[in-house]
C-alpha positions as CSV (number, residue, x, y, z in Angstrom):
1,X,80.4,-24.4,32.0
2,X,77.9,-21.8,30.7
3,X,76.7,-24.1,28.3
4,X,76.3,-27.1,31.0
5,X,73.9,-24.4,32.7
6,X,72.5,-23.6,29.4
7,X,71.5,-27.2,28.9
8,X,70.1,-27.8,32.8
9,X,67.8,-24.4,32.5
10,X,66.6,-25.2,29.0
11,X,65.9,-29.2,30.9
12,X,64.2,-27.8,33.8
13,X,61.8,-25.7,31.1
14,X,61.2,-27.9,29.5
15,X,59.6,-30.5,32.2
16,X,57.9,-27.5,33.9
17,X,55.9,-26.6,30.3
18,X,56.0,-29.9,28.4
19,X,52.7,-31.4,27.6
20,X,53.3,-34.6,29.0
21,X,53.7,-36.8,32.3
22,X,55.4,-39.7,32.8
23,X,58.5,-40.7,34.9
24,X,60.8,-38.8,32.7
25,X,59.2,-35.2,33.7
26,X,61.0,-35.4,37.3
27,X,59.8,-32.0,38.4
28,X,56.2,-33.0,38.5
29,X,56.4,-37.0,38.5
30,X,56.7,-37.1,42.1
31,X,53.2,-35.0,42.7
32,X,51.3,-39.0,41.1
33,X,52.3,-40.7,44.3
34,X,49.8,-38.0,46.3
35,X,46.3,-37.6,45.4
36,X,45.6,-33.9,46.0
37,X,48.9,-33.3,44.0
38,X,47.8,-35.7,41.6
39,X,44.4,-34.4,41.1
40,X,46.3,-31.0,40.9
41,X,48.9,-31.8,38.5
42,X,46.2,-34.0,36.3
43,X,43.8,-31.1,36.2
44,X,46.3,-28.3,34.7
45,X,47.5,-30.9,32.6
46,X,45.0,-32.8,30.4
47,X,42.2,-31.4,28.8
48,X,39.3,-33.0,31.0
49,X,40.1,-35.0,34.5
50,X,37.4,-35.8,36.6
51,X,37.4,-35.1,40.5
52,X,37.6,-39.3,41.4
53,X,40.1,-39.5,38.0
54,X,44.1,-41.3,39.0
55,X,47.0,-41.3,37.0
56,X,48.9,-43.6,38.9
57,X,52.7,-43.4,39.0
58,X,54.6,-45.6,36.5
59,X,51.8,-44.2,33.6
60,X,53.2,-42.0,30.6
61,X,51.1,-39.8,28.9
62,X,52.0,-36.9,26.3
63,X,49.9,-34.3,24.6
64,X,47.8,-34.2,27.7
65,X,45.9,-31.4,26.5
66,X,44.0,-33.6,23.8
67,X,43.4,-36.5,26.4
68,X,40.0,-36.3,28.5
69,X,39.4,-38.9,31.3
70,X,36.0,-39.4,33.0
71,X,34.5,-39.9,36.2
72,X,36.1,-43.4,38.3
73,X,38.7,-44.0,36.0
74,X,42.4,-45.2,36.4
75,X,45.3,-45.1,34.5
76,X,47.8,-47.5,35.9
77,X,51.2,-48.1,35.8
78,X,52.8,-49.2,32.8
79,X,50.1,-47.6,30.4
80,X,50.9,-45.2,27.3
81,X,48.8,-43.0,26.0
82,X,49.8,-40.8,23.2
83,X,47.9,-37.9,21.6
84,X,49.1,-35.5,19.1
85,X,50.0,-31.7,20.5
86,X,50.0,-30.5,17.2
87,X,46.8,-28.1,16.2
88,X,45.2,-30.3,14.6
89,X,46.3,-33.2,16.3
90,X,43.5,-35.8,17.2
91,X,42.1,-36.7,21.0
92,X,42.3,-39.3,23.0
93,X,38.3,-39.6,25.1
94,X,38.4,-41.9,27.9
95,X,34.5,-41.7,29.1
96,X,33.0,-42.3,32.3
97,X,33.6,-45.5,34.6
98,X,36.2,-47.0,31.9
99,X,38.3,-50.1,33.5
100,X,41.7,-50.3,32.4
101,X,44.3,-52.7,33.0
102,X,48.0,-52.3,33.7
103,X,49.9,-52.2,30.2
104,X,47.7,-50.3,27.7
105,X,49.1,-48.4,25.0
106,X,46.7,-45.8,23.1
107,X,47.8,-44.1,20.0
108,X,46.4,-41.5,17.7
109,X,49.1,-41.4,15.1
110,X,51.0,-44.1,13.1
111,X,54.6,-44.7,11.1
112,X,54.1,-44.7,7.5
113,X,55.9,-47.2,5.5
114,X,54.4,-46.6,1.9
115,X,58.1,-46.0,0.1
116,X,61.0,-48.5,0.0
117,X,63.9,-46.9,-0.3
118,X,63.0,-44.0,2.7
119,X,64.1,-45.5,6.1
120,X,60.8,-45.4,8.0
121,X,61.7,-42.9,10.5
122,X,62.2,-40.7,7.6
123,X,58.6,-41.1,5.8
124,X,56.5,-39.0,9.0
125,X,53.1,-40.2,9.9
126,X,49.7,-40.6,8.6
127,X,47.0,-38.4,9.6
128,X,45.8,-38.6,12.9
129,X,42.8,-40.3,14.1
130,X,40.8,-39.6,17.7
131,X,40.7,-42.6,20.0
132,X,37.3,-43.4,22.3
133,X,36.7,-45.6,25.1
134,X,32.7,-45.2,26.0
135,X,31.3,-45.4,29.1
136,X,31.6,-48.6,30.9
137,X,34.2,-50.9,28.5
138,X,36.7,-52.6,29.8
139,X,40.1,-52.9,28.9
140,X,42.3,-55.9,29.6
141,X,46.0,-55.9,30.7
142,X,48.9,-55.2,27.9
143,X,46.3,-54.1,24.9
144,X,47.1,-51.9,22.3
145,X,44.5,-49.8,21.4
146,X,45.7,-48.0,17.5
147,X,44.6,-45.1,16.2
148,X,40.5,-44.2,14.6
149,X,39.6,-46.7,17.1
150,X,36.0,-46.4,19.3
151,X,35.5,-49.2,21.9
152,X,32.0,-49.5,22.2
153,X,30.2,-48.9,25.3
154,X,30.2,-52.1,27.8
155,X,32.8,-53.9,25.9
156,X,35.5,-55.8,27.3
157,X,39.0,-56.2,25.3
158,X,40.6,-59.2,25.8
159,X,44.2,-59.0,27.4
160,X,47.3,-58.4,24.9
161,X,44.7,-57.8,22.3
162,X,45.5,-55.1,19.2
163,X,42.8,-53.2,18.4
164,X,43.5,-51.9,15.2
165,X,39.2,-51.2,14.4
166,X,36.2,-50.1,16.2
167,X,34.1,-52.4,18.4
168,X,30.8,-52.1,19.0
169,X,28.5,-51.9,22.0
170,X,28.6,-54.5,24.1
171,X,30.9,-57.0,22.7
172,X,33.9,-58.8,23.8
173,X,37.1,-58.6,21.4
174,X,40.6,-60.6,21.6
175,X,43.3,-61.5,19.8
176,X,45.5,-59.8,17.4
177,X,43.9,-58.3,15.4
178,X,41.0,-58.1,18.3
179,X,38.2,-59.8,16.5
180,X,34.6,-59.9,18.2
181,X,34.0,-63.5,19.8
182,X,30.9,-63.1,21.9
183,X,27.8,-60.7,23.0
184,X,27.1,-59.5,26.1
185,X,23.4,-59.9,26.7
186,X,21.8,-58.0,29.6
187,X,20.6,-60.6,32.0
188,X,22.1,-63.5,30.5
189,X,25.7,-64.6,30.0
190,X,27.8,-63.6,27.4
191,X,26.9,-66.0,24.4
192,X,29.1,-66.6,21.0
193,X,28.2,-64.1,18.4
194,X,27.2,-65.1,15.1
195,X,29.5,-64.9,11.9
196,X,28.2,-61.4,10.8
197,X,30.2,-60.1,13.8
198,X,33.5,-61.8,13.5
199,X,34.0,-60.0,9.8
């Protein structure tokens, strides 16, 4: 029995100080489905949340206090975004006026694989990598957005695209790997891009 009450104080710690929030912190989850406790909660939490910032419920996010997000953006549900708690672990900027979809999954670290006969989950993780959205991009629904990446400012990411490289301003990007297909031109519409940008 003592030990049963062990384990449920340790729990209950644990989702009080963990640097994370997401649907399996149950102490705080429920404050995402009210926007002052929301604003609250996001606040303490990450490291920068602007005043008109949501984290809506159903969105997972751990080492919160690498992870900045800007002014009018919302994380919906189903998103993941994952930075690194460690000291030196790398952040996660989500700048100003950012769309995102429903889906997206934003990493900073990675799996290595480099030695055969290690099962991977044994072989740790290459260094870690800080992730950028700039102002104004766009992300589409179910994108994957891997570690070292910058999406440039005014891009748009095609939905279900892996983004496994930076894209620059103003460019669209899809597939898997996200490749650049197109510019986006102020003033006119968005226009193929030439071959220099699809290397």
């Amino acid at each position: 029995m003592f030990s049963k009450i062990k384990e449920i104080t340790s729990r209950i710690r644990f989702w009080q100080t963990a640097d994370r929030i997401g649907p399996d912190m149950p102490i705080t989850y429920w404050m995402l489905y009210f926007k002052s406790s929301m604003k609250r909660l996001c606040q303490k939490k990450f490291k920068y949340f602007a005043d008109d910032a949501e984290f809506r419920p159903g969105a997972y996010a751990t080492g919160c206090s690498k992870i900045s997000i800007g002014k009018r953006v919302i994380v919906r549900p189903l998103s993941i975004i994952e930075s690194d708690t460690s000291s030196d672990g790398a952040e996660i900027i989500i700048e100003d006026d950012v769309l995102l979809a429903p889906g997206i999954h934003i990493y900073t670290n990675n799996h290595q694989f480099m030695n055969e006969s290690l099962p991977i989950i044994e072989q740790g993780y290459y260094d870690v990598q800080k992730v950028i959205l700039k102002k104004g991009c766009w992300i589409g629904a179910n994108s994957i957005i891997l570690p070292g990446v910058i999406i440039g400012q005014n891009s748009v990411i095609g939905a279900g695209s892996i983004v496994t490289r930076s894209i620059p301003d103003f460019a669209v990007a899809v597939g898997s790997p996200a490749r650049v297909i197109k510019k986006i031109k102020s003033g006119t519409r968005t226009e193929n891009v030439k071959n220099d940008y699809q290397n």
